[in-house]
C-alpha positions, 0 to 999 in steps of 0.5 A: 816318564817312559824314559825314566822306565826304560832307565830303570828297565836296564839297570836292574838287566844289568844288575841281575847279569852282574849278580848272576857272574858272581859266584857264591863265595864271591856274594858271600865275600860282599855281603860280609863286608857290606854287612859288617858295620857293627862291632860283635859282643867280644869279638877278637877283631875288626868288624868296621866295613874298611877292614873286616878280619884285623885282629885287635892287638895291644902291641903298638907296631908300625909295620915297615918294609925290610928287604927281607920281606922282599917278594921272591923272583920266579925263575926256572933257567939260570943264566946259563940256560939250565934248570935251576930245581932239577927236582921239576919236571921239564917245561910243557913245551913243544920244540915247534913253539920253542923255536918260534919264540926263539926266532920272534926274539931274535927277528925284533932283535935284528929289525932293532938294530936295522931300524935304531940306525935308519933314524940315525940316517934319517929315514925314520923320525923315532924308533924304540927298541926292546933290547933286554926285553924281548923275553918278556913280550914273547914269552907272555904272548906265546901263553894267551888266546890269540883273541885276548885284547891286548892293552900294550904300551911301546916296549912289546914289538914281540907280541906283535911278532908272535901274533903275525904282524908282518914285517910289512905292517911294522915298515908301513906303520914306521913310514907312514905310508898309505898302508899305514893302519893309522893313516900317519897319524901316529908316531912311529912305534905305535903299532895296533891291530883289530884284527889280532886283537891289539889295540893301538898304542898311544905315547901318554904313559899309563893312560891303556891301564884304566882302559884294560879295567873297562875292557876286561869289564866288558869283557867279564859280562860277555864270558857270562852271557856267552858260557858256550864261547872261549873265556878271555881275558885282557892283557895290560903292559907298562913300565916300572915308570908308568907305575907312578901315574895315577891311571896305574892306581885307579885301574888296580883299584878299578879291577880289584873291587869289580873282579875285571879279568885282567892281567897286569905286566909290569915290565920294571926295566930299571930306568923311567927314560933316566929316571933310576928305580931307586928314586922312583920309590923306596917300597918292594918294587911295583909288586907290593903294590899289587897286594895293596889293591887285593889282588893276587900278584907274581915277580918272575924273572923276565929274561927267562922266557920260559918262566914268564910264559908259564907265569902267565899260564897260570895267570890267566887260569886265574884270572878266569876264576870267580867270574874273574880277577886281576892278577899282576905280574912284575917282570924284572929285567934291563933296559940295554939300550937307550930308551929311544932314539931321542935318549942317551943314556949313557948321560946318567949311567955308566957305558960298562953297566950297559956292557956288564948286562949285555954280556952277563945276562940276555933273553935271547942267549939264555934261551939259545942255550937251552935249545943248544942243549936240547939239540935243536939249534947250533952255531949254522943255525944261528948264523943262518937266521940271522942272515935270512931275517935281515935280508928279510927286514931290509926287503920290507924296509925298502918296499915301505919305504918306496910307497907314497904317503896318505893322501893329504885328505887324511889331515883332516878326515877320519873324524866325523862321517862328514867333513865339517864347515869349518874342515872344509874351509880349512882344506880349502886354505890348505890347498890355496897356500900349496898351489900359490907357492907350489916350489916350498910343497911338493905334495907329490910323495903323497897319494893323488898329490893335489888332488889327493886333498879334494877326497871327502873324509 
């Protein structure tokens, strides 16, 4: 009985601080849609619970989708770094923060090619690059709180880049090295970080889109009971691809009815590994499926940095209105390279569109022309930058890669407080196959050898 009081005690606590987030206009909105279960006298429109405000017609339509109901793409540079509407003012940009965001592109851009070649020599197991992509990752990072949580998936090293990661925590975690976070848990590219605010990413497509909806959840009744501190948000990333998991509908859904501030970043790159766009669907991209769900959705151009970073300006200004709300933004671009060491692409599309792309259109070449126009970066410049971030990848490169690996005790710690039976057992097996046949395990690139296997979890 004392517990079934207790229940009740915190549910009802729970219900006040959820009533107390909402704003009037949003207790309006749901009581309106709760209460409208009966059909008004004469009434010009639905009133069932479903669908309150369709007017009746007599017309009989399917509505069907044109391309020219397609949803227009936001953009403020052109291809050649120009501002396309002159009537606008200028970007509100420092040019501090303009050549951040320049040298955060261009230092995943060098560390990508440094690392796709390691894999191919052997060094690393896998690597993913963001070529064609950087834009996206940075411009949007360079418009959040630095404390925002962010849900990635494993196209967006420039969040990490722009946050502080260090070369160092991208060579450990490629490594698995003891400096590794994960321990070697992990496969390369799946990089996290508690302390700016990232949470781990993991290979399952879309499985961090449902978790983004309970986080910014949390996140909703924190920025209630704490109105002193800053509001967050949370930030959610992922590929066209991962749009046709069902996580992907749920966490709309999940967010839109619970009014979670959350924003959504589609990243529609052309390609699910070597699956086209067109065969993956046949409506107005991942956008339209945004407007389905209720909520408030943008396309931008993701090879102008500037206007995905001022997209997600605004996006998060929103998203922080009412207590909160999901926004979506589709970001539409082209994966250049192959979708990871493991893939070739030029298996389902022609090397000359990948070459037409390179040349044609660029995150990183739009942007240096526009900071050229302002006077701000040249061709020393560029060369300069080039050569210094290499020398500093390939620093950290060999550094990381001459560290020992965790000590083997991590195979099975990090689980439970305490090593079970049955882990014990096990660690014993494993350490009596090593010793009995010591010329197959070398064990003496990890951390402790041997002994290293005798450390509790």
């Amino acid at each position: 009985m004392a517990l079934r009081t207790a229940a009740f005690r915190l549910a009802s606590r729970h219900a006040r601080v959820s009533a107390q987030s909402l704003t009037r206009v949003q207790q309006a909105r749901v009581q309106q849609r709760w209460s409208s279960v009966s059909q008004r006298p004469n009434s010009d429109r639905v009133r069932f619970p479903g669908a309150v405000n369709s007017k009746f017609t007599t017309n009989m339509r399917f509505a069907a989708a044109t391309e020219d109901d397609a949803m227009p793409t936001y953009r403020i540079l052109d291809q050649d770094g120009n501002i396309v509407d002159k009537s606008r003012d200028p970007p509100s940009i420092s040019d501090e923060e303009l050549l951040k965001m320049y040298n955060d592109m261009l230092t995943v851009s060098v560390m990508d090619l440094i690392m796709f070649d390691a894999q191919r020599q052997g060094k690393v197991s896998f690597y993913m690059v963001s070529a064609g992509e950087e834009g996206i990752a940075v411009g949007s990072a360079s418009a959040l709180n630095p404390k925002d949580p962010i849900f990635a998936q494993y196209r967006e090293t420039g969040i990490f880049q722009h946050r502080g990661f260090s070369l160092a925590d991208f060579m450990n975690q490629l490594f698995a090295n003891k400096h590794d976070p994960g321990l070697g848990r992990n496969m390369p590219v799946h990089y996290g970080s508690s302390k700016l605010h990232i949470h781990t990413i993991s290979s399952p497509l879309a499985t961090q889109l449902p978790q983004a909806s309970g986080a910014a959840y949390a996140i909703k009744q924190q920025n209630a009971q704490n109105p002193m501190d800053d509001p967050r948000i949370v930030v959610a990333y992922f590929g066209e691809g991962a749009a046709s998991e069902g996580d992907f509908h749920a966490a709309l859904n999940i967010a839109a009815t619970r009014g979670c501030p959350v924003v959504f970043i589609c990243r529609n790159n052309g390609y699910a590994i070597s699956t086209p766009t067109l065969e993956q669907y046949r409506g107005d991209g991942i956008a339209s499926r945004g407007v389905g769900y209720g909520i408030d959705t943008i396309r931008v151009d993701g090879n102008d940095i500037l206007a995905v970073r001022e997209v997600t300006t605004k996006a998060r200004e929103l998203a922080l209105r009412d207590g909160g709300k999901p926004i979506l933004i589709e970001a539409m671009s082209y994966r250049v390279s192959h979708h990871s060491t493991s893939d070739d692409s030029f298996a389902y599309r022609a090397k000359v569109e990948v070459e037409d792309w390179k040349r044609r259109d660029n995150p990183i070449t739009r942007l240096r022309k526009w900071i050229e126009g302002k006077g701000l970066w040249n061709d020393d410049k560029e060369k300069e930058a080039r050569s210094r971030i290499r020398k500093q990848v390939l620093e950290a490169f060999k550094a990381a890669e001459r560290e020992q690996k965790p000590a083997l005790s991590n195979m099975m710690g990090g689980v439970y407080e305490e090593l079970t039976e049955e882990q014990v057992a096990q660690t014993e097996t494993v350490r009596d196959i090593i010793e009995r046949y010591p010329e197959e395990y070398d064990v003496s690139e990890y951390e402790g050898g041997l002994e290293g296997l005798k450390k509790k979890a």
